[in-house]
DRENDO-1510 file (C-alpha; in Angstrom, 1 decimal, always signed):
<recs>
REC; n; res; u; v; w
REC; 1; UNK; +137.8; +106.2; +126.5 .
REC; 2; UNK; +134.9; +108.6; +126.2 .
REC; 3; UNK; +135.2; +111.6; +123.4 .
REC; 4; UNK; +134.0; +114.7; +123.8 .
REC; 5; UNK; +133.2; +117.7; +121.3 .
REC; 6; UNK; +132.6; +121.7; +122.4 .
REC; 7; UNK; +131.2; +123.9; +120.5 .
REC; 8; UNK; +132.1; +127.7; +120.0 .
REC; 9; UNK; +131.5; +131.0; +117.4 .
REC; 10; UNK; +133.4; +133.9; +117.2 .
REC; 11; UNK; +132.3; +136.6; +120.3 .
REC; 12; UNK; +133.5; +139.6; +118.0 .
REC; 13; UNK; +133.8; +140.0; +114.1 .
REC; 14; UNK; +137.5; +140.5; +114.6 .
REC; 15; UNK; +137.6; +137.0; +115.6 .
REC; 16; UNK; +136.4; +135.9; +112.2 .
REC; 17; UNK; +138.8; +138.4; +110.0 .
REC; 18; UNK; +142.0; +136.7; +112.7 .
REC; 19; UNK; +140.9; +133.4; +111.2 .
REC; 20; UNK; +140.4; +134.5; +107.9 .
REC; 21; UNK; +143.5; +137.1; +107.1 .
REC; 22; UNK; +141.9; +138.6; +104.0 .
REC; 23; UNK; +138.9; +139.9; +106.1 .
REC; 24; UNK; +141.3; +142.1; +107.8 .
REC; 25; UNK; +140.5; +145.2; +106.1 .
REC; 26; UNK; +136.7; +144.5; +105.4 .
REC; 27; UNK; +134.0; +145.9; +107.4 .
REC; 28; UNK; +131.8; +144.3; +110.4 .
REC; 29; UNK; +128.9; +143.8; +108.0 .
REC; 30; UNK; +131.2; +142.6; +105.3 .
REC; 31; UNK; +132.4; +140.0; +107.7 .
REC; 32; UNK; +129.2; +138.8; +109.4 .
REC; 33; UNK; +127.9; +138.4; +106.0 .
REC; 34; UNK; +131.0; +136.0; +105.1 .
REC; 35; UNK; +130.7; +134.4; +108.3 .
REC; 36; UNK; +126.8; +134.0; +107.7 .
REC; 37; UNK; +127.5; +131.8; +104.2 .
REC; 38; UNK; +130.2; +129.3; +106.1 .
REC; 39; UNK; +129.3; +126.0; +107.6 .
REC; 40; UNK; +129.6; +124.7; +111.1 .
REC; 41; UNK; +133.2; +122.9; +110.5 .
REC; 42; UNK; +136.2; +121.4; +112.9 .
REC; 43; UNK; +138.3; +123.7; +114.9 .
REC; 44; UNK; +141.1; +121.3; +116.4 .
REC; 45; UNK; +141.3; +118.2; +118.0 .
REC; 46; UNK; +142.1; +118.2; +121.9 .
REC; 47; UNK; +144.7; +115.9; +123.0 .
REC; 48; UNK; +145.9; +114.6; +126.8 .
REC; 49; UNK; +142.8; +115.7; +129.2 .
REC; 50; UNK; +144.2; +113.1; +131.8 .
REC; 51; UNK; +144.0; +112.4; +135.4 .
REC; 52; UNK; +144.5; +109.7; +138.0 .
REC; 53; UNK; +140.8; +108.4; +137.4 .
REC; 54; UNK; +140.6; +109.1; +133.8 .
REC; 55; UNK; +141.0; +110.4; +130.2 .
REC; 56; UNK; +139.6; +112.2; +127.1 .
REC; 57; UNK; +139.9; +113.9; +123.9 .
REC; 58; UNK; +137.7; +115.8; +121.7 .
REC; 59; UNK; +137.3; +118.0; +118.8 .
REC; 60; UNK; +136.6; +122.5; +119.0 .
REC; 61; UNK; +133.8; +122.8; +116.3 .
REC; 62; UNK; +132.9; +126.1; +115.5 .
REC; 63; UNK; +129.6; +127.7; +114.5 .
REC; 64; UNK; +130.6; +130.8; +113.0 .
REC; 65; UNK; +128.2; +132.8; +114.1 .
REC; 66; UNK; +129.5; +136.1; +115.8 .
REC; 67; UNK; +127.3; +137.0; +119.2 .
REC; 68; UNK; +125.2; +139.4; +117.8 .
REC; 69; UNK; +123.9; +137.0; +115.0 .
REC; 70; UNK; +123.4; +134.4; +117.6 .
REC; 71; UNK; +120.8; +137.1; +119.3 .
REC; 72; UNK; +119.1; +138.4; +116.2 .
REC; 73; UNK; +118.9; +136.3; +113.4 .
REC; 74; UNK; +115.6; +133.9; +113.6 .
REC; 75; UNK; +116.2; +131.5; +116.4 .
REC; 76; UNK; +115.5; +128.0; +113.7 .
REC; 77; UNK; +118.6; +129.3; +111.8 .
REC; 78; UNK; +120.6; +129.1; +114.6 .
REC; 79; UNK; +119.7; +126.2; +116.0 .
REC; 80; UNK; +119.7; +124.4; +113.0 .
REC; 81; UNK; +123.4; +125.4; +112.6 .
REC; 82; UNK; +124.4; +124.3; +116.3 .
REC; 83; UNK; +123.0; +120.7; +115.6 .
REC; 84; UNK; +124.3; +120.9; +112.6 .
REC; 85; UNK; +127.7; +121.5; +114.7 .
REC; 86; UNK; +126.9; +118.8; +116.9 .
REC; 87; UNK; +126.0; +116.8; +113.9 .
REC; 88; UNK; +129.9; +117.1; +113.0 .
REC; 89; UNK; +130.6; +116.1; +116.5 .
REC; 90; UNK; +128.7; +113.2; +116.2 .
REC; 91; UNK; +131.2; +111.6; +113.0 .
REC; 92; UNK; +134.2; +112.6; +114.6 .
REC; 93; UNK; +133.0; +110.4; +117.6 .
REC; 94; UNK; +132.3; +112.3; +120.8 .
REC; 95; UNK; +129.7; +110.7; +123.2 .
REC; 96; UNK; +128.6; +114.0; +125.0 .
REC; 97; UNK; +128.7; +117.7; +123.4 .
REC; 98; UNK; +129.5; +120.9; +125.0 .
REC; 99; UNK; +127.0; +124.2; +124.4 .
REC; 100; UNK; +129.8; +127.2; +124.5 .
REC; 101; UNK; +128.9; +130.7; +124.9 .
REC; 102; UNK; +125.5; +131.8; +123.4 .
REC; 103; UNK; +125.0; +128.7; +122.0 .
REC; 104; UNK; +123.9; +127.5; +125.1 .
REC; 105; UNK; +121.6; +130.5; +125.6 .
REC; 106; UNK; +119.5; +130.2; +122.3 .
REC; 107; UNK; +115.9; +128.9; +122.1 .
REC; 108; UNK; +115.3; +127.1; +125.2 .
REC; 109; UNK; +118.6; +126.5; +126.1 .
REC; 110; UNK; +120.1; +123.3; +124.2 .
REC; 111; UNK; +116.5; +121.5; +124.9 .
REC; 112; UNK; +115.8; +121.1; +121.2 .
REC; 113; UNK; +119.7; +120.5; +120.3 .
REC; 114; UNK; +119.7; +117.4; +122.3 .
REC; 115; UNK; +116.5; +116.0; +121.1 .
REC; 116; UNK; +118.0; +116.3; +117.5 .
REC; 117; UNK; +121.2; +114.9; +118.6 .
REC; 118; UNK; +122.0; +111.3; +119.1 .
REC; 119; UNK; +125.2; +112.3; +121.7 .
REC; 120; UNK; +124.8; +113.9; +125.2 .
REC; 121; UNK; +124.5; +117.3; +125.4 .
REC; 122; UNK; +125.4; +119.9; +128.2 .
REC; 123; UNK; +125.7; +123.6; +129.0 .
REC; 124; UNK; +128.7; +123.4; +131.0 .
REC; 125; UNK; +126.8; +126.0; +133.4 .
REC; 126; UNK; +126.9; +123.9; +136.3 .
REC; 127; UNK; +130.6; +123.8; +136.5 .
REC; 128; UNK; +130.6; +127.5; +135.3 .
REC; 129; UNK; +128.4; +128.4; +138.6 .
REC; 130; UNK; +131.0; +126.7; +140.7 .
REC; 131; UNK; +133.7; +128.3; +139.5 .
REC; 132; UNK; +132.0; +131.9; +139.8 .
REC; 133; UNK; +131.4; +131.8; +143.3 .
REC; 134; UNK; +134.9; +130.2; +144.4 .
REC; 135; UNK; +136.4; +132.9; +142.0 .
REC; 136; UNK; +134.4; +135.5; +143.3 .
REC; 137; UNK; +135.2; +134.2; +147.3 .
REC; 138; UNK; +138.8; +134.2; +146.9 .
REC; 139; UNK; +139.3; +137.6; +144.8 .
REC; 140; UNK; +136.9; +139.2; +147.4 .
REC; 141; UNK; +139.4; +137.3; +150.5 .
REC; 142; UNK; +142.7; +138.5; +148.6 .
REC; 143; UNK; +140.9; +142.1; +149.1 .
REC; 144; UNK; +140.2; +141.9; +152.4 .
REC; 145; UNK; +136.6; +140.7; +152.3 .
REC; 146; UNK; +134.4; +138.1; +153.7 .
REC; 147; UNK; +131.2; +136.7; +151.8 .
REC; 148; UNK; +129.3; +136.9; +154.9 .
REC; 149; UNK; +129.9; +140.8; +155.5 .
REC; 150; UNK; +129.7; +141.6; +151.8 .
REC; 151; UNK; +126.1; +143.1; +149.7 .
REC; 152; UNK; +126.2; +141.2; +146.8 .
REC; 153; UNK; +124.6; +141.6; +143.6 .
REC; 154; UNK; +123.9; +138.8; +140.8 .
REC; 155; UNK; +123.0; +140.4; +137.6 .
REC; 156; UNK; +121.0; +138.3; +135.2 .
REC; 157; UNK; +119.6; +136.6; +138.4 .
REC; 158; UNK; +116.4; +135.3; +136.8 .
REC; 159; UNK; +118.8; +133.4; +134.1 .
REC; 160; UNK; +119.6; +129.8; +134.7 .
REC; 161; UNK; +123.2; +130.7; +135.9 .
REC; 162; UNK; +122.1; +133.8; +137.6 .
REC; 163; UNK; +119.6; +131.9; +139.7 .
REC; 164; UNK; +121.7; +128.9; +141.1 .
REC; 165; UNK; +123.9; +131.7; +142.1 .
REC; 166; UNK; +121.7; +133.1; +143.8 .
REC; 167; UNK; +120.3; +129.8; +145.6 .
REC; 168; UNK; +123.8; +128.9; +146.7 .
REC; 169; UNK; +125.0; +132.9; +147.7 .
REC; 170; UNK; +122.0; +133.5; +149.5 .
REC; 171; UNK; +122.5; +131.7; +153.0 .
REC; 172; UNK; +126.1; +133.5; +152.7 .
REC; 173; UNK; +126.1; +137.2; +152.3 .
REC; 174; UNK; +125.1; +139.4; +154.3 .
REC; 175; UNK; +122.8; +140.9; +151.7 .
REC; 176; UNK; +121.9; +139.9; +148.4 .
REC; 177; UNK; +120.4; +142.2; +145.3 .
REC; 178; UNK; +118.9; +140.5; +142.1 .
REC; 179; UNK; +119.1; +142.2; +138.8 .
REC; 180; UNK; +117.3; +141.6; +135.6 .
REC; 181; UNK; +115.3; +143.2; +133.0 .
REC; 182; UNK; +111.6; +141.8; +133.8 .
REC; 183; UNK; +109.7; +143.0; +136.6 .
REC; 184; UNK; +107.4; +139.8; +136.9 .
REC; 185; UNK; +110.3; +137.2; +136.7 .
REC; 186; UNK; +112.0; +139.5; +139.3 .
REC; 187; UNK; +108.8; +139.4; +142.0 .
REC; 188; UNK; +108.4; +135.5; +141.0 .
REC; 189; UNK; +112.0; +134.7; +142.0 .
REC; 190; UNK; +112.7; +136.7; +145.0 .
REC; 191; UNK; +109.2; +135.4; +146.2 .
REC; 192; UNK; +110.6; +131.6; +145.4 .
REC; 193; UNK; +113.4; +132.7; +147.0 .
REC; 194; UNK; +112.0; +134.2; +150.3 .
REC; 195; UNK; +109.6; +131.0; +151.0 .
REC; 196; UNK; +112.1; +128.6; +150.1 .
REC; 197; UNK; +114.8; +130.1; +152.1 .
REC; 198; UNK; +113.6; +132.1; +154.6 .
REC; 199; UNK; +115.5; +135.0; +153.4 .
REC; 200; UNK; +114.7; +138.5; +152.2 .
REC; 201; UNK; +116.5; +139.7; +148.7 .
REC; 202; UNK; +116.4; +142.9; +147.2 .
REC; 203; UNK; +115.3; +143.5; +143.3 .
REC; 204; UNK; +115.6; +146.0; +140.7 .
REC; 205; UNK; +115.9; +146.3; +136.8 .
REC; 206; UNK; +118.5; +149.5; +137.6 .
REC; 207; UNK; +121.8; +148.4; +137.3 .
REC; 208; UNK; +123.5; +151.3; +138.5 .
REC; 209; UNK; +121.1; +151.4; +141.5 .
REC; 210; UNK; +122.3; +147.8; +142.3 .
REC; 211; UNK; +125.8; +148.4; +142.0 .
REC; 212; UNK; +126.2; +151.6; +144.0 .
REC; 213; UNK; +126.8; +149.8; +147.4 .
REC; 214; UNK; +127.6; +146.5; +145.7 .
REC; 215; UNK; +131.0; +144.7; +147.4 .
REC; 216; UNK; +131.2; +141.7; +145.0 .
REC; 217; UNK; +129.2; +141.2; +141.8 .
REC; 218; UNK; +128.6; +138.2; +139.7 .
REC; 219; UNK; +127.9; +139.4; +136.1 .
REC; 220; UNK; +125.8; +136.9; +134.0 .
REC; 221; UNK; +123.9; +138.0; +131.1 .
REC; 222; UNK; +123.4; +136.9; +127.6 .
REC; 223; UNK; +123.8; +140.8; +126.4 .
REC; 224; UNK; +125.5; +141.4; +123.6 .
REC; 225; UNK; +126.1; +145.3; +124.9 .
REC; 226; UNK; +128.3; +145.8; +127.7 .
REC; 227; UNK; +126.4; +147.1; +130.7 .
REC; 228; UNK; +128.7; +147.6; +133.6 .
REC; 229; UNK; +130.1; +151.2; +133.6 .
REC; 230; UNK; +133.7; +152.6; +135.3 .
REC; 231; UNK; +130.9; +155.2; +137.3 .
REC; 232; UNK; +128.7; +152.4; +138.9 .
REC; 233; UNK; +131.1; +150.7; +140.6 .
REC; 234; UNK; +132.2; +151.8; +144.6 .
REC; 235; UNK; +135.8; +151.5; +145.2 .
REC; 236; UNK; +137.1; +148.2; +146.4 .
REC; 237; UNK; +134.6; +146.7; +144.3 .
REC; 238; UNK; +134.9; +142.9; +143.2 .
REC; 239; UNK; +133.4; +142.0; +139.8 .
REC; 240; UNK; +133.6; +138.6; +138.3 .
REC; 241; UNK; +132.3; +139.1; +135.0 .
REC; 242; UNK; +130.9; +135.3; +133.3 .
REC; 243; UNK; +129.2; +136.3; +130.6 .
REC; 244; UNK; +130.3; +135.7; +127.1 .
REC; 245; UNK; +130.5; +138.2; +125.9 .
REC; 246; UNK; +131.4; +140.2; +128.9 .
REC; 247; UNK; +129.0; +142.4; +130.7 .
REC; 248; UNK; +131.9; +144.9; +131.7 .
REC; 249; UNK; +133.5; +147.8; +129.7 .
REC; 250; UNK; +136.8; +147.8; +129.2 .
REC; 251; UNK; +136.6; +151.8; +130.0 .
REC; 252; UNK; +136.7; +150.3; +133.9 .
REC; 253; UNK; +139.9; +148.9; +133.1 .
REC; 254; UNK; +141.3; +152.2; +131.7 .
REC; 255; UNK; +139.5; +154.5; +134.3 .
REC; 256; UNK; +139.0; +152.7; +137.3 .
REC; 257; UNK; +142.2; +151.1; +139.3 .
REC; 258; UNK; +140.7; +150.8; +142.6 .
REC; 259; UNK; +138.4; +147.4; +141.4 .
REC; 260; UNK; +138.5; +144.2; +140.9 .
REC; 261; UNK; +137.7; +142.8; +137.8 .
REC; 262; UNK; +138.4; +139.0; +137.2 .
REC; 263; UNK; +137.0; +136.7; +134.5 .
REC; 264; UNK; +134.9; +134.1; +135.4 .
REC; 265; UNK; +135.2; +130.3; +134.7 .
REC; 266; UNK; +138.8; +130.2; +134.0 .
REC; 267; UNK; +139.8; +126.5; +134.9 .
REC; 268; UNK; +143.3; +124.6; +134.9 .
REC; 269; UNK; +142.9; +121.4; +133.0 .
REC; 270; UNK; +144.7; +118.0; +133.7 .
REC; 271; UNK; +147.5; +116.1; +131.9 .
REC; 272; UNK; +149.3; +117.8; +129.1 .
REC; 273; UNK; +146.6; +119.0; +127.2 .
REC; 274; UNK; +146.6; +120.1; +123.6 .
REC; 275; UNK; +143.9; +122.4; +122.3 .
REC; 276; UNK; +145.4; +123.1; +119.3 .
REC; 277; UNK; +143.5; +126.3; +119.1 .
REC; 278; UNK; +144.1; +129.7; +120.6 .
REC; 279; UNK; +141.1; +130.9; +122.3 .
REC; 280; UNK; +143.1; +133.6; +124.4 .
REC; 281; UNK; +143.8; +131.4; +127.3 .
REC; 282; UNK; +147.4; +130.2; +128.4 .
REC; 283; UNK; +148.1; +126.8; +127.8 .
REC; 284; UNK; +146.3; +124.0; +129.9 .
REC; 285; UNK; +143.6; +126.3; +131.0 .
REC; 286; UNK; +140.0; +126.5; +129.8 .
REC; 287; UNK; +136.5; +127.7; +130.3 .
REC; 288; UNK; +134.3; +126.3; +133.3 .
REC; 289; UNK; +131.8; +125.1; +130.8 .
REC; 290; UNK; +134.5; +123.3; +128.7 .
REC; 291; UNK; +136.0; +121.8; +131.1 .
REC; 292; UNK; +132.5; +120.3; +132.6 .
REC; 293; UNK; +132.4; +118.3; +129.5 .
REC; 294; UNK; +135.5; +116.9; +129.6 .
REC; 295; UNK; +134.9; +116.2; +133.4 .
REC; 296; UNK; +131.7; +114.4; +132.5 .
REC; 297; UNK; +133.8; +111.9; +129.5 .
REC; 298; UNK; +136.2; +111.1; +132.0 .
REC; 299; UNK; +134.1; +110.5; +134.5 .
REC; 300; UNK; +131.8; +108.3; +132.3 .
REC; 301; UNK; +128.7; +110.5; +133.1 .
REC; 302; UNK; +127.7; +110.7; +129.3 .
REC; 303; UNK; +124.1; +112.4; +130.1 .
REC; 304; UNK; +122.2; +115.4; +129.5 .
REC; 305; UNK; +123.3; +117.1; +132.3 .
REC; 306; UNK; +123.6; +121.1; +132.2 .
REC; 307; UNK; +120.7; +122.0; +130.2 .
REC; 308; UNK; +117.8; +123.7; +129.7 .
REC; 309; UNK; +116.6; +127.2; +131.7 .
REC; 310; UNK; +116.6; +125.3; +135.5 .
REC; 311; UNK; +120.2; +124.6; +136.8 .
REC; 312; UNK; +120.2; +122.9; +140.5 .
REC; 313; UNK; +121.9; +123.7; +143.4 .
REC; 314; UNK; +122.7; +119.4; +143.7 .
REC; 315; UNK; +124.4; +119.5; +140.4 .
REC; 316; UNK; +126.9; +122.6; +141.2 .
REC; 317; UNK; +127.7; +120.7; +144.3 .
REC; 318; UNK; +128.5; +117.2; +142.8 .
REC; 319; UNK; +130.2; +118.7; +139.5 .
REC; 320; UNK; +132.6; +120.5; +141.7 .
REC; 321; UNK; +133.5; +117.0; +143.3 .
REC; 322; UNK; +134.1; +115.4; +140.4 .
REC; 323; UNK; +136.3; +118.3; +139.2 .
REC; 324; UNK; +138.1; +118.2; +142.1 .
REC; 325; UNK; +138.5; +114.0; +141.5 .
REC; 326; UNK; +139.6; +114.7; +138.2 .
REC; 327; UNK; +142.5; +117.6; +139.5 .
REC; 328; UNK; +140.3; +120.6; +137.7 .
REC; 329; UNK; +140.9; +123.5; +139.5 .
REC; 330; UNK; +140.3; +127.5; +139.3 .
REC; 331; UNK; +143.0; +129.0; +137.4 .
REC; 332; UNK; +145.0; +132.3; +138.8 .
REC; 333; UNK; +142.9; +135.4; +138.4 .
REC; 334; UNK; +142.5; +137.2; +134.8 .
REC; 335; UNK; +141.0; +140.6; +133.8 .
REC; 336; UNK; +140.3; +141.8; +130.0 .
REC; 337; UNK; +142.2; +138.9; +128.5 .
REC; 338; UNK; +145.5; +139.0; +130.6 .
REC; 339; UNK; +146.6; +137.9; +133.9 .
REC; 340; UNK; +146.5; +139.4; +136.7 .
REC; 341; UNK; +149.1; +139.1; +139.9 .
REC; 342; UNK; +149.2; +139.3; +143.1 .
REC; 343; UNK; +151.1; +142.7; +142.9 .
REC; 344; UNK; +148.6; +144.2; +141.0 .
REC; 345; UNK; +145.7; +143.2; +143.1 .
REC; 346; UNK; +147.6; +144.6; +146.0 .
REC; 347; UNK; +148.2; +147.6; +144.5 .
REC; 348; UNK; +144.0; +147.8; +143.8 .
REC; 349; UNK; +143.7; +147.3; +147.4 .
REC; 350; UNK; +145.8; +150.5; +148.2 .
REC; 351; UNK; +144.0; +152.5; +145.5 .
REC; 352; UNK; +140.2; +151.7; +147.2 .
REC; 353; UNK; +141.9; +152.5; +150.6 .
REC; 354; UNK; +142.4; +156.2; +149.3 .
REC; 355; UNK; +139.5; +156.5; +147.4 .
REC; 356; UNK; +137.5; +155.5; +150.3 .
REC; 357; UNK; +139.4; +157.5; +152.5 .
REC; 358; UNK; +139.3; +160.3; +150.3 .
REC; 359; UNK; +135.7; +160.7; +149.7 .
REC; 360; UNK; +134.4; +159.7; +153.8 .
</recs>
């Protein structure tokens, strides 16, 4: 049987002080400076990932970093401290390593990490892409929708996620906007984009522009701010937000209750599966990108395989196979950390009607 390890930090400094009870009352630069002097160390250990073709286990190891000192402190810190991670991974004997959140995102991408590791490393983005766009599909269907009458707009498109989304959405929609900060990695992409696929795409570093006649968007950005307002957003507006941490404010959740906001990448896992861990999922679910590196010990696959700055469309495509081999599948919908039924999406249907209705 091949072992896996993942590895994850804390996305907020309240995640630290819920680990640690007597940070409770401390401040967020009390906490980041406590969470600055710890080493990488063992979560959990993951128990009964099995399917008809297969089985694993692994370890959570932690790099308790929160987002915001992934981002600013000098990149050779935090890498050091990731293969330092994977490092732990290594002894507790996993053949193939899992990048979660920004640690997948720093330097060039988990490049470096798996030239100083002696495991396999991946991003988990491949299966993460997958799971966006079926997640996206099906919220958009449940609201009446179809991909191919929808404008769609992928922001963080020049990323690595961003742009196999946009590869694979492109033949589909009937328009497609890109979003990103640059200019010049904008104009390079949609140019790749129009000669490779014969297709024109719309650009702009305005999110708020993009979103204005937006149907669906897929949220993918390594910002540590939130970015997507309750105003930018039309009404029956589908949002599947992937980034970790998320790109949209909770203030649409409060203000706005004719979208649709679902969490990308949430994934039902085979067999009766032990994280021992809470992570703020319900049991036997993970993350997209977790759940590609179990996928890839089962399957045997131990290889670099999501890494570095250039996902491919091939790789989406076969990593959704195997998931679906392996009895993976997209978990029901979620929104802000909670579940979300069929009742209440329903009920977000009726809202848009009137707003649309309202303002025509």
């Amino acid at each position: 049987m091949n072992r896996f390890a993942f590895i994850i930090h804390p996305i907020e400094y309240e995640d630290v002080s819920r680990k640690f009870k007597f940070l409770k009352n401390f401040s967020q630069k009390t906490v980041e400076k406590f969470a600055m002097m710890l080493p990488p160390l063992k979560i959990s250990k993951i128990t009964g990932v099995k399917s008809n073709f297969g089985e694993t286990e692994g370890w959570f190891v932690a790099v308790p970093l929160i987002s915001n000192q992934m981002l600013s402190l000098p990149e050779d810190y935090v890498i050091n401290k990731i293969i330092k991670a994977g490092k732990i991974g290594e002894r507790l004997g996993a053949d193939i390593v899992g990048l979660g959140a920004l640690t997948s995102v720093v330097g060039d991408a988990g490049i470096t990490i798996s030239k100083n590791l002696n495991i396999a490393v991946t991003s988990g983005n491949s299966y993460t892409v997958a799971t966006a766009i079926e997640g996206a599909k099906k919220a958009a269907e449940i609201m009446g929708k179809y991909i191919d009458e929808c404008n769609v707009a992928v922001i963080g498109a020049t990323g690595s996620i961003g742009k196999v989304c946009c590869e694979i959405l492109v033949g589909e929609v009937k328009s497609l906007t890109l979003v990103a900060r640059q200019k010049e990695k904008l104009r390079d992409f949609s140019n790749y984009i129009r000669v490779k696929y014969n297709k024109k795409v719309y650009t702009t570093t305005n999110v708020k522009d993009a979103l204005s006649n937006a149907d669906i968007i897929i949220t993918v950005t390594s910002s540590t701010d939130v970015i997507i307002l309750p105003e930018y957003l039309k009404p029956g507006a589908v949002v599947c937000d992937v980034a970790r941490p998320r790109d949209v404010s909770k203030e649409v959740a409060k203000k706005r209750d004719d979208v649709l906001v679902i969490e990308g990448g949430a994934v039902e896992v085979p067999g009766d599966v032990n994280f021992n861990f809470n992570f703020g999922f319900p049991p036997k679910t993970s993350y997209a990108c977790m759940a590609e590196t179990m996928i890839l010990a089962m399957e045997g696959r131990i290889e670099n395989y999501s890494l570095g700055r250039e996902l491919t469309v091939e790789k989406v495509r076969e990593i959704a196979q195997l998931a679906k081999k392996h009895g993976f599948r997209l978990a029901g919908f979620r929104s802000f950390e909670r579940p979300v039924s069929q009742e209440e999406i329903e009920q977000i249907k009726r809202n848009a009607k009137i707003k649309r209705n309202f303002s025509a």
